[in-house]
C-alpha positions as CSV (number, residue, x, y, z in Angstrom):
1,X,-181.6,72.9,-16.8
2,X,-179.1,75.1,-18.7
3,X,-176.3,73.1,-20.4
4,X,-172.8,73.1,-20.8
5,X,-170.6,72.2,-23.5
6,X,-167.1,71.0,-23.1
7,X,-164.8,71.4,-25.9
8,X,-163.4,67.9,-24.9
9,X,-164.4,64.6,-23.4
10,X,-161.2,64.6,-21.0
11,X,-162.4,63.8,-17.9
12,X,-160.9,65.6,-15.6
13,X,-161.4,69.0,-17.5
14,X,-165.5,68.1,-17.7
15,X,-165.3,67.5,-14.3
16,X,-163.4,70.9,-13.4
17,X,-166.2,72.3,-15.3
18,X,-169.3,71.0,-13.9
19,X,-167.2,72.1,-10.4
20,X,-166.6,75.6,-11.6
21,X,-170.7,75.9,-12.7
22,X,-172.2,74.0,-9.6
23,X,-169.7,76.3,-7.1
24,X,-170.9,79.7,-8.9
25,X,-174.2,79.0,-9.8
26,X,-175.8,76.2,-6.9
27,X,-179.0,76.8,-7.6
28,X,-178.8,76.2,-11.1
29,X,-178.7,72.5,-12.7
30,X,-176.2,71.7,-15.0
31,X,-175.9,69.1,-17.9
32,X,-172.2,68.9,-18.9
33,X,-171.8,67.5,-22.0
34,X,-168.1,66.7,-23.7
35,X,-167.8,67.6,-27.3
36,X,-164.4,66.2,-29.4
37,X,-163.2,69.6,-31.6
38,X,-159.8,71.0,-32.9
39,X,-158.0,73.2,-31.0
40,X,-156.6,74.2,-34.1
41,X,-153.3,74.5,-32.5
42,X,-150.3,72.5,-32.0
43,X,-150.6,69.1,-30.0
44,X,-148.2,70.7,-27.2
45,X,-148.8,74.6,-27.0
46,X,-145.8,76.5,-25.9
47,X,-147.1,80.0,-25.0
48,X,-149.9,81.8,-23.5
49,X,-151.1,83.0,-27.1
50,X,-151.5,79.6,-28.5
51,X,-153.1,77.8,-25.4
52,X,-155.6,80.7,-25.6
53,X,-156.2,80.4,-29.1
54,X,-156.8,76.8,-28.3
55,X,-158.9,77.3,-25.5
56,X,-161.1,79.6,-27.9
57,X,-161.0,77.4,-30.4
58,X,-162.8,74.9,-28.4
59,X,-165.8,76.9,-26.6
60,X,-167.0,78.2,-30.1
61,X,-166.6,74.7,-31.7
62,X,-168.6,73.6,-28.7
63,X,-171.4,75.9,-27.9
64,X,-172.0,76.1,-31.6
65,X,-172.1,71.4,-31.7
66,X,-174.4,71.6,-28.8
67,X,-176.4,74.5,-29.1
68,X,-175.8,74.7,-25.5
69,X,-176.1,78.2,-23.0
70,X,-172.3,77.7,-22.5
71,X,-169.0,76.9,-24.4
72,X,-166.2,76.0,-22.5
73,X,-162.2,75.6,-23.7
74,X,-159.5,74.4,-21.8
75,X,-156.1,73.8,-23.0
76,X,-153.0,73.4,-21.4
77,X,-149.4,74.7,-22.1
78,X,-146.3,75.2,-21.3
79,X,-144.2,78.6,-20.7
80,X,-140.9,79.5,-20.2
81,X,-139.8,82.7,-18.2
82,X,-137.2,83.6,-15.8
83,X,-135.0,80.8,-17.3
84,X,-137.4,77.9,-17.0
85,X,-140.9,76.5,-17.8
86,X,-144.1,76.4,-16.4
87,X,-147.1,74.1,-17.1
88,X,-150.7,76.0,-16.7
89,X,-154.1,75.9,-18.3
90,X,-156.1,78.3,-20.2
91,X,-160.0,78.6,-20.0
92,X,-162.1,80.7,-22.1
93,X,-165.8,80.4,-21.7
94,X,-168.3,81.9,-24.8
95,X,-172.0,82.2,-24.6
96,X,-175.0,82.6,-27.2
97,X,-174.3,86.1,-27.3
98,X,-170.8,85.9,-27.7
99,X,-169.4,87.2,-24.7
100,X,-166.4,85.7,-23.4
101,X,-164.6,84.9,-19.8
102,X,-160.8,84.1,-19.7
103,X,-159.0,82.7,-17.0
104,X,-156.5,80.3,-16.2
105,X,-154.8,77.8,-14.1
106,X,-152.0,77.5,-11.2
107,X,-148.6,77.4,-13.0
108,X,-146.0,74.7,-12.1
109,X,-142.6,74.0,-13.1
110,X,-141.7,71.7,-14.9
111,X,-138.7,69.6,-14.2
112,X,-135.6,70.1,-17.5
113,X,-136.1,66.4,-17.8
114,X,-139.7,66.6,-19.4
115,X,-138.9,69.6,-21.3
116,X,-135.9,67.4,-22.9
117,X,-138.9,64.6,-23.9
118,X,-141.3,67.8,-25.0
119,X,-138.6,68.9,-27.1
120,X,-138.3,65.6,-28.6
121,X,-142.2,66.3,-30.3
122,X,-143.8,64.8,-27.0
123,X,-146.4,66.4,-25.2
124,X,-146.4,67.3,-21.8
125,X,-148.8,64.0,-20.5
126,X,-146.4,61.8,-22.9
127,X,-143.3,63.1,-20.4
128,X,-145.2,62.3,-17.3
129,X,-146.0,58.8,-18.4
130,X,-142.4,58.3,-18.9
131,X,-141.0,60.2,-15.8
132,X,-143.6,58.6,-13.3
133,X,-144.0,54.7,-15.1
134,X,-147.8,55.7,-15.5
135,X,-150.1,55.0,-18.8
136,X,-152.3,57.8,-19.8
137,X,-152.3,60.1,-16.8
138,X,-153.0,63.2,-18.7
139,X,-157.1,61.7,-18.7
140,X,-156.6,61.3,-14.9
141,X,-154.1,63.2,-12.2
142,X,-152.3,65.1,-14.6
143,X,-148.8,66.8,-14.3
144,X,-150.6,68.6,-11.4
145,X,-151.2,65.7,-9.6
146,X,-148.2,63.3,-10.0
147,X,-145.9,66.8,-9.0
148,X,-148.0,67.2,-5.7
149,X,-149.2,63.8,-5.0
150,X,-152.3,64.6,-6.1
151,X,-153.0,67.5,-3.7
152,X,-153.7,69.6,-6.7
153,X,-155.1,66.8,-9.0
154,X,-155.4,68.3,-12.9
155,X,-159.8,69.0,-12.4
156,X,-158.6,71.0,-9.2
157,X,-156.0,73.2,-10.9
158,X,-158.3,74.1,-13.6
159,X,-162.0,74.4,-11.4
160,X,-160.1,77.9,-10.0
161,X,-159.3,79.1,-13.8
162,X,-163.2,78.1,-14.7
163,X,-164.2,80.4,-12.1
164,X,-161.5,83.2,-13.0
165,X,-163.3,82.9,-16.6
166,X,-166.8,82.5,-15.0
167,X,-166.4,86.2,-13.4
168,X,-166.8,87.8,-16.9
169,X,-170.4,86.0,-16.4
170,X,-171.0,86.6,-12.5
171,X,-170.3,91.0,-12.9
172,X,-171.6,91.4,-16.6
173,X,-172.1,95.0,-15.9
174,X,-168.0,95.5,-15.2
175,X,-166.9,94.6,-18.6
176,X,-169.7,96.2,-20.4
């Protein structure tokens, strides 16, 4: 069994994981573990850079707690171009010999009145509880899922940007 280790104990970004794994690799058996590190970035990133720092952040912190074949990161963010701002999530996946996938997630707008509650010092999930009268739905549907009723739920929207990382894994021999 080869293992896993997520640099978080969100649900729905464990389960996006153990998706991402089990669709790439079927044959293989997976143990997913979650694993509470720093990002060692702001609460609420606002750019590609820092969500990747983030997101690298965590796989090191978690292959390194675990001692597992696999480190996984995923933090979201928030990005403004072309005169608005769009939610996403960045994966970057490390293993024992230090090689590293990057991918990420969908992108989605988000509405003017959540960035006016981001800018306040919330963070994205904090907005969403307000705008849709939820409790906590950033460790369930996510901003994905309450924009699309749940069509893209937040594990959906990030199992494609664990594969995107995964392919760094699945053609070794093209980024040699």
């Amino acid at each position: 069994m080869k293992k896993v280790a997520v640099g978080s104990k969100n649900k729905p970004k464990m389960e996006a994981v153990r998706a991402a794994f089990e669709k790439v690799w079927p044959e293989e058996a997976w143990e997913v573990v979650g694993v509470e590190v720093e990002s060692g970035v702001g609460s609420q990133p606002m750019s590609d850079e820092e969500a990747i720092t983030g997101a690298r952040n965590r796989a090191r912190q978690a292959l390194q707690a675990e001692n597992s074949d696999y480190g996984v990161g995923i933090e979201g963010g928030i990005h403004q171009t072309a005169g608005t701002h769009f939610a996403f999530g960045w994966m970057v996946i490390v293993d024992k010999n230090r090689k590293e996938g990057i991918g990420s997630s969908i992108r989605m707008r988000v509405p003017p009145r959540a960035i006016d509650i981001i800018q306040d010092g919330k963070e994205l999930g904090d907005a969403d509880d307000v705008l849709f009268g939820k409790s906590d739905s950033k460790h369930r549907e996510g901003f994905f899922g309450l924009m699309s009723k749940n069509l893209i739920t937040r594990s959906s929207g990030y199992t494609d940007g664990v594969i995107v990382a995964l392919t760094r894994f699945i053609h070794p021999h093209l980024f040699e």
